[in-house]
C-alpha positions in Angstrom: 0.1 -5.2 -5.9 -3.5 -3.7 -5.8 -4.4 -0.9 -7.8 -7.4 1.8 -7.7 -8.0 4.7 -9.5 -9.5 7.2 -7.1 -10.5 11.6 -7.6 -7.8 11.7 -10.5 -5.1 9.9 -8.8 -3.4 6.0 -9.3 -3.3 4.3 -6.3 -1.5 1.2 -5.7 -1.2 -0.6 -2.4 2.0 -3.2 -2.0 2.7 -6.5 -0.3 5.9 -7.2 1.0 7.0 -10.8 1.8 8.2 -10.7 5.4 9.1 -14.7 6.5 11.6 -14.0 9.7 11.9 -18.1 10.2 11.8 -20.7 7.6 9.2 -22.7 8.7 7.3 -19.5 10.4 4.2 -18.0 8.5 4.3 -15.4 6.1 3.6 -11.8 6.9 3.2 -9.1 4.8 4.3 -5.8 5.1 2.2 -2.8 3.4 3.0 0.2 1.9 0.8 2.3 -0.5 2.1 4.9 -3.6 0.3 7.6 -5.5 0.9 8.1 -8.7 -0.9 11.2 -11.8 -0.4 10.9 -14.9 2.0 8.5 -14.6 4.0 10.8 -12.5 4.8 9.7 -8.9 3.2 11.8 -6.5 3.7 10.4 -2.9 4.8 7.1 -1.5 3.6 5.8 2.5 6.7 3.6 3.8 5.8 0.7 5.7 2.4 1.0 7.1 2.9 -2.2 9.6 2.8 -5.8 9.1 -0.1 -8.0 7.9 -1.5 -11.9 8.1 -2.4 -11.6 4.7 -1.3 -9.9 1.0 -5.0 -8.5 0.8 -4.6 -6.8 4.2 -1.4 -5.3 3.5 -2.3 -3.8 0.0 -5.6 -2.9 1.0 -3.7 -0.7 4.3 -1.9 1.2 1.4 -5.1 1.7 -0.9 -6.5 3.3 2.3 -4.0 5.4 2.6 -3.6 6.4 -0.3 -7.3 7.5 -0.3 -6.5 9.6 2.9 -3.6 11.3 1.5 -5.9 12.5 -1.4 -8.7 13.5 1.2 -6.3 15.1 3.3 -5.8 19.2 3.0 -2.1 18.9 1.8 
């Protein structure tokens, strides 16, 4: 889990374990939430399916940042 603080807000962008096949690669799924003042404030649902932890978490970090940019 990757976290950013960003315009007020907590972001955090997940990593979800995703092996289909024992002996197949992992994949990550990601996901991002958005927290304020501790209070949970919106969360993305799966966001797709990644090589790599870092691409998955940084998918939800970005957005995260998009939901806060966006004219809710």
């Amino acid at each position: 889990m990757e976290q950013a603080t960003y315009k007020g807000y907590v972001l955090w962008g997940h990593a979800i374990e995703q092996q289909e096949e024992l002996l197949a690669p992992a994949r990550y799924a990601g996901s991002g939430t958005i927290t304020r003042e501790r209070k949970f404030i919106e969360a993305s649902g799966i966001l797709g399916v990644f090589e790599s932890d870092e691409e998955a978490q940084n998918a939800g970090l970005a957005w995260a940042r998009a939901w806060v940019d966006s004219d809710r």
